[in-house]
N, C-alpha and C positions, 0 to 999 in steps of 0.2 A: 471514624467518619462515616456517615450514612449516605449510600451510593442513591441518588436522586433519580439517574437515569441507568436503567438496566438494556442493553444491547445484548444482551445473551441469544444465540442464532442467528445474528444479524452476520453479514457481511458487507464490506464493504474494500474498495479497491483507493490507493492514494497511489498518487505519482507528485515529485518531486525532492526525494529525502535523497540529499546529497551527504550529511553527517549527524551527529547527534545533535549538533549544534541547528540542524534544520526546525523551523516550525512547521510545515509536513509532518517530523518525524516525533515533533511533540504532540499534537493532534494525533498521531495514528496513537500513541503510547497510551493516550488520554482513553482513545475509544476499546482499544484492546483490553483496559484496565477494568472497562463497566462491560467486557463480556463480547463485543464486536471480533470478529476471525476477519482480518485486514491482509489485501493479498497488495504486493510491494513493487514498486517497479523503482528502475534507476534509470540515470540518461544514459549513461555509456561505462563501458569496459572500466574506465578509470574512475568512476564512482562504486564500482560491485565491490568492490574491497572494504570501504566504507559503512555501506549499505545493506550488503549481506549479514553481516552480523546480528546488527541490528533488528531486520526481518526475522531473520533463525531466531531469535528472542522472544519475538514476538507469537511463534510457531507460525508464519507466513504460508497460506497453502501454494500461492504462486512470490516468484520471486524472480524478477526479469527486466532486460532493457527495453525502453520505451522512450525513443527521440520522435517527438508526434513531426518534424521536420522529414523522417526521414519514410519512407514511402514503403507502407506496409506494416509498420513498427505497433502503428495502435490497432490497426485490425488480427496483428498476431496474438496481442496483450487480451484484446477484446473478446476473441475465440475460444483463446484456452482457459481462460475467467470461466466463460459460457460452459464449459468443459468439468471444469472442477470443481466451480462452488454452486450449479446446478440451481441457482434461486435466485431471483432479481437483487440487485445491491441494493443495499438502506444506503450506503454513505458512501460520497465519490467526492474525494478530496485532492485539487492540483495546488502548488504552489509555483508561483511561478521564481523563475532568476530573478537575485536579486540584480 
């Protein structure tokens, strides 16, 4: 198959991949596959078991929780993105609850 869209050096950050079963977690798979380096957030403790894996897979530079409810959470997410992948994001993908 001839890859149409190349993302090689791109990053980009998703939030909402609860399990493999997630479309999040298909869209990240989709972008990571043409070359994008996708940094991973989860909502809580009880989704990282899920979720981590999945990231490590993907080689995730960040991999962390993100409940934009909860005060501070996406400005901690937002920081250390700033921090690590050091380049403006191509692709910022949420899904939300179903």
């Amino acid at each position: 198959m001839i890859n149409l869209v190349n993302l090689e050096g791109r990053k980009g950050l998703i939030f909402g991949i609860a399990n493999e079963h997630s479309i999040a977690y298909g869209i990240a798979k989709v972008l990571h596959g043409v070359g994008a380096e996708m940094a991973v957030t989860y909502l809580n403790e009880k989704a990282e078991p899920y979720v981590r894996p999945l990231a490590e897979q993907m080689n995730s530079p960040v991999i962390m929780p993100c409940d934009i409810q909860k005060a501070g959470q996406l400005e901690a997410v937002l920081f250390l993105i700033s921090k690590v992948i050091e380049q403006p994001l191509a692709v910022f993908i949420q899904q939300n609850p179903a």
